[in-house]
C-alpha positions in Angstrom: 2.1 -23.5 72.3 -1.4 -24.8 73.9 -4.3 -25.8 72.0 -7.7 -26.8 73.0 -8.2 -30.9 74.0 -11.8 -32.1 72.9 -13.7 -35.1 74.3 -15.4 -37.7 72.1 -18.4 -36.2 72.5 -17.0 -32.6 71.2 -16.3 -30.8 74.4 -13.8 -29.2 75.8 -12.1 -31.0 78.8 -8.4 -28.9 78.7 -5.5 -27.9 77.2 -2.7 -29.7 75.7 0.8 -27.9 75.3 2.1 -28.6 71.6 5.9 -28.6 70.6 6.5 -25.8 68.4 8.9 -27.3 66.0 6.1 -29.2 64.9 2.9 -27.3 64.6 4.0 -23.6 64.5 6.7 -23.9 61.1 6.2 -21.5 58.3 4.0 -22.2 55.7 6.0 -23.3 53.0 4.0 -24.0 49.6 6.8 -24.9 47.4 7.9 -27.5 49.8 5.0 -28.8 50.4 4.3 -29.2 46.2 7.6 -30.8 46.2 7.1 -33.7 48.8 3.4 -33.9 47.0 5.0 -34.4 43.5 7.4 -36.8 44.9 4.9 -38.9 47.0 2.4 -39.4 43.8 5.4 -40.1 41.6 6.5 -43.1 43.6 3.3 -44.7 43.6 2.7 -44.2 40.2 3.0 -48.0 39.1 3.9 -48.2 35.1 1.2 -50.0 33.6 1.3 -48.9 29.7 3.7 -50.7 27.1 4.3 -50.3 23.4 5.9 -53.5 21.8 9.3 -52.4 20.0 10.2 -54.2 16.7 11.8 -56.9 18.9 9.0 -58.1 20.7 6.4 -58.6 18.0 5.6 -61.9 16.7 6.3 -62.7 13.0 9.5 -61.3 10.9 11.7 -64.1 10.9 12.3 -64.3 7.2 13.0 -60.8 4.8 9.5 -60.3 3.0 10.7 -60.4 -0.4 14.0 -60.8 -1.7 16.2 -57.2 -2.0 16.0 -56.7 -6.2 14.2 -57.5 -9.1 10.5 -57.6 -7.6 9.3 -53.5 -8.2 9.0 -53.3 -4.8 10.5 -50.9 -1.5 13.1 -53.3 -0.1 12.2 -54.3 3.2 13.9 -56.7 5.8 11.3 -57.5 8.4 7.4 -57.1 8.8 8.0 -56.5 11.8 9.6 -53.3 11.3 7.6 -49.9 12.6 5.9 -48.9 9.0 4.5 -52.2 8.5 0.8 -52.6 9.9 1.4 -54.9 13.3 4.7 -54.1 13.3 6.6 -53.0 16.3 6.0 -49.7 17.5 8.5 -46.6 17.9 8.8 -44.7 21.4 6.0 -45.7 22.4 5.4 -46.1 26.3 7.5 -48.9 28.4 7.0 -50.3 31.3 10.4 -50.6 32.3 11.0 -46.5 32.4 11.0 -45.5 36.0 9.1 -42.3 37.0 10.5 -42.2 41.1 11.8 -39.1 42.2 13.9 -38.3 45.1 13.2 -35.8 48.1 15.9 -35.8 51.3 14.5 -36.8 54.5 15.0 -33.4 56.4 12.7 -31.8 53.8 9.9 -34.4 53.6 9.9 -34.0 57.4 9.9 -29.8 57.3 7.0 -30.3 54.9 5.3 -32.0 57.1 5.5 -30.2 59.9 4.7 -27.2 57.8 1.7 -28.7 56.6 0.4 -29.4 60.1 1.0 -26.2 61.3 -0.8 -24.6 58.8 -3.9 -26.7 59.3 -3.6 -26.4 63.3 -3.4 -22.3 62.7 -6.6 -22.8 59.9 -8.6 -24.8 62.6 -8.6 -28.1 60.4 -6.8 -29.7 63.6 -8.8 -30.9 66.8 -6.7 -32.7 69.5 -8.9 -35.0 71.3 -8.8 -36.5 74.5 -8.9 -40.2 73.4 -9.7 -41.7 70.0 -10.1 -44.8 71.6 -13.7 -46.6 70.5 -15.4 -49.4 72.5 -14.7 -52.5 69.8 -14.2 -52.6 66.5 -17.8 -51.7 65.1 -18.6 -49.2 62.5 -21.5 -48.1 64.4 -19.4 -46.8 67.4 -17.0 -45.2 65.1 -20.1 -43.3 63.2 -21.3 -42.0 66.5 -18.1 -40.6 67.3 -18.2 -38.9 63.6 -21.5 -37.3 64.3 -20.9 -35.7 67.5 -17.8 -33.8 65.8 -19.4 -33.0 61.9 -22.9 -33.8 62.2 -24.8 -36.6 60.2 -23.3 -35.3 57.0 -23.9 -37.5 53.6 -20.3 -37.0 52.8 -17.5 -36.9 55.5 -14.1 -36.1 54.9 -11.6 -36.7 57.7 -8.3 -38.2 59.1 -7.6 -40.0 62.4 -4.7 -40.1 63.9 -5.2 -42.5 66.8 -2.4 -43.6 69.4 -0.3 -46.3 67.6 -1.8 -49.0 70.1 -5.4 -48.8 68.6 -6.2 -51.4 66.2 -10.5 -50.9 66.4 -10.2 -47.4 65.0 -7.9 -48.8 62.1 -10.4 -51.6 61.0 -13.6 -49.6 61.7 -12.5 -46.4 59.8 -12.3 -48.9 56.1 -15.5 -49.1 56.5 -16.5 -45.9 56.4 -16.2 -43.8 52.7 -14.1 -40.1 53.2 -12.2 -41.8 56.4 -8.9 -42.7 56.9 -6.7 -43.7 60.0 -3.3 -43.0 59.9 -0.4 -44.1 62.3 1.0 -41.1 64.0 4.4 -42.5 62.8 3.2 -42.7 59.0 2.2 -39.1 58.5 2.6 -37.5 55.0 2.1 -34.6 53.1 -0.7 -36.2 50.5 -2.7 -37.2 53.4 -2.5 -34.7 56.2 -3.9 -32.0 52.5 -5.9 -34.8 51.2 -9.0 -34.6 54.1 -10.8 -32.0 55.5 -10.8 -32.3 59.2 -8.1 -34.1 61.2 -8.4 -35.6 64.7 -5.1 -36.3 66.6 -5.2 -38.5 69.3 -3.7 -36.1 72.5 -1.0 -39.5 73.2 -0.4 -39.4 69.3 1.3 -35.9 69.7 3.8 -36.9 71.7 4.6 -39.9 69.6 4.5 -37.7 66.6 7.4 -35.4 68.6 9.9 -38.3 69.4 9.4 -40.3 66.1 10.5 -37.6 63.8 13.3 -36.3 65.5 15.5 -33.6 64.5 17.2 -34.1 61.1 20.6 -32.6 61.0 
């Protein structure tokens, strides 16, 4: 399948023929929820924690002896229906929230994601994403002559792997990311707006995920 090749300046200069198993795949919304879900889960770091009965300080000694006193018998203050006592199933840092997805479909879902943006026009494959050095300057002049001087810019870059002044310029810049053309996924490729593919990134793209049998 062919698709247009733009210059840096937002031309036209050609054609560039794409390989079909990875930008014309059904749209597959389930899939692609599934990878999502999976992806967000795993980075997901467990932060919140609850201190059982067995890791609050104090309680060494029974409160008051068994009989005889009038009162509940108790064994520990450290028990959960004391005040500052541990607390019961309450959150834990040590419960693991990962979740699994195969490597064939993480890779269909992304090829069905970047089909569907390709056939929605989200996609522009551009001649070289190559910038002159590593200033945020020449990176915001590319930006403008594809989307304008917009307050807000929303966009990935996926530059040839070789290109280390579009990764450094691009932090710079709020609403841009650059991505390796061999670290693609799902999250990112919805996350942005508009995505620029470097025309040498395709091809790397094409023999980095192979076919998954």
């Amino acid at each position: 399948m062919n698709s247009e090749i733009h210059n840096l300046k937002n031309e036209r200069v050609g054609s560039v023929d794409l390989p079909e198993r990875v930008f014309k795949v059904k749209w597959n919304p389930d899939l692609v929820h599934q990878a999502v879900r999976v992806q967000l889960a795993n980075k997901r770091d467990n932060l919140a924690h609850a201190k059982g009965r067995s890791e609050v300080r104090g309680g060494g000694v029974k409160p008051w002896r068994q009989k005889g006193t009038g009162r509940a018998r108790h064994g520990s203050i450290r028990s959960p229906i004391w005040k500052g006592g541990g607390v019961t199933h309450g959150p834990n840092k040590e419960e693991i929230f990962t979740l699994k997805i195969n490597k064939k479909m993480k890779q269909l879902a992304t090829f069905s994601v970047l089909s569907r943006r390709l056939k929605d026009g989200d996609i522009k494959i551009i001649d070289s994403l190559d910038i002159k050095d590593a200033r945020t300057k020449s990176l915001n002049e590319m930006l403008n002559s594809f989307f304008g001087k917009k307050i807000k810019l929303s966009a990935l870059l996926i530059p040839k792997e070789a290109d280390k002044n579009i990764y450094k310029t691009s932090r710079n810049i709020s609403g841009i990311q650059a991505l390796s053309p061999k670290s693609l996924n799902v999250y990112d490729l919805m996350k942005y707006k508009n995505i620029l593919i470097d025309k040498e990134a395709v091809s790397v793209i094409d023999k980095h995920y192979h076919e998954v049998k």
